[in-house]
Phi, psi and omega in degrees: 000104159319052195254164192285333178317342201260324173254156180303097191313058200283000185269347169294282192301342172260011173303307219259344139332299178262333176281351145322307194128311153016285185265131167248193209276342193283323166289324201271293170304342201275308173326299193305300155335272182305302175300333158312302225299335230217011193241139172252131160314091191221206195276317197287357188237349175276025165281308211282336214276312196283359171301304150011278207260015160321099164285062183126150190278324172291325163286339164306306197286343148290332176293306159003290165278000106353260178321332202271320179278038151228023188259162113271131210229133178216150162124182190335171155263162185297329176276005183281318180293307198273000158281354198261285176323318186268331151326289181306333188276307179322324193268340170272357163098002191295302194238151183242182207294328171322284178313312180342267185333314195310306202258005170254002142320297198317297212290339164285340187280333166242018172214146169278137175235202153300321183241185180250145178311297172317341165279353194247310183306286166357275173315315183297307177315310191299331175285294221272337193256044162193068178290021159260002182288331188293059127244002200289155170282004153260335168283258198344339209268299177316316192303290191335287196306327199275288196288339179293325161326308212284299186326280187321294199274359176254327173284334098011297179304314215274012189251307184319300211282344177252029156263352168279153240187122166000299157338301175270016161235342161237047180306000000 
């Protein structure tokens, strides 16, 4: 029985994964690689074969966005994952808190999440006409609280999808 509940929404997670940044095109292929190894070539399965040869993060986010209306995906939303993946890059020292915001404005702003865009401009306006607020204990308090969740569940999200194995794509 073929049903989508039974498989792993993974074209949602390395979606959110690579528009994050998370997955660069060398992580994504190297994925893409091992689960092909082990997938026989059919219609539910040739997303992962053209990831493989993915020129790029827009032709990956079109095979991507292909594959995702037949999927079923429940659980954070992708932009709640991809702000929890730009926390974690923030916190590795990758992106700095501008960016945080900046670009996690961007990603509510063209997706519904937990916050609304005007909540990550908001926070940006307060850092650029007072750049001592990021250290104030209520701006830090806010970043925490908002983003720590987020982290925590896109990292969770990022353990699942790379412990997944051919199976869990065509179970």
């Amino acid at each position: 029985m073929d049903r989508r509940e039974d498989k792993l929404p993974l074209a949602h997670w390395l979606y959110a994964l690579a528009y994050s940044g998370m997955y660069k095109e060398n992580d994504w292929q190297q994925w893409a690689v091992l689960i092909a190894e082990d997938a026989p070539l059919r219609g539910d399965t040739e997303w992962v074969f053209d990831t493989v040869l993915a020129g790029g993060l827009p032709d990956l986010l079109a095979i991507l966005a292909e594959r995702m209306q037949a999927e079923y995906y429940s659980g954070y939303p992708l932009t709640d994952i991809i702000c929890g993946y730009y926390y974690h890059r923030y916190r590795q020292g990758e992106i700095s808190l501008r960016e945080l915001l900046d670009k996690s404005g961007e990603a509510a702003d063209s997706a519904g999440g937990s916050a609304d865009c005007e909540f990550f401009y908001g926070l940006l306006n307060a850092l650029e006409s007072d750049a001592s607020a990021a250290h104030s204990p209520e701006f830090t308090q806010t970043i925490t609280h908002f983003f720590e969740p987020l982290c925590a569940a896109a990292l969770q999200q990022k353990a699942s999808f790379e412990s997944a194995t051919a199976k869990n794509l065509i179970s």
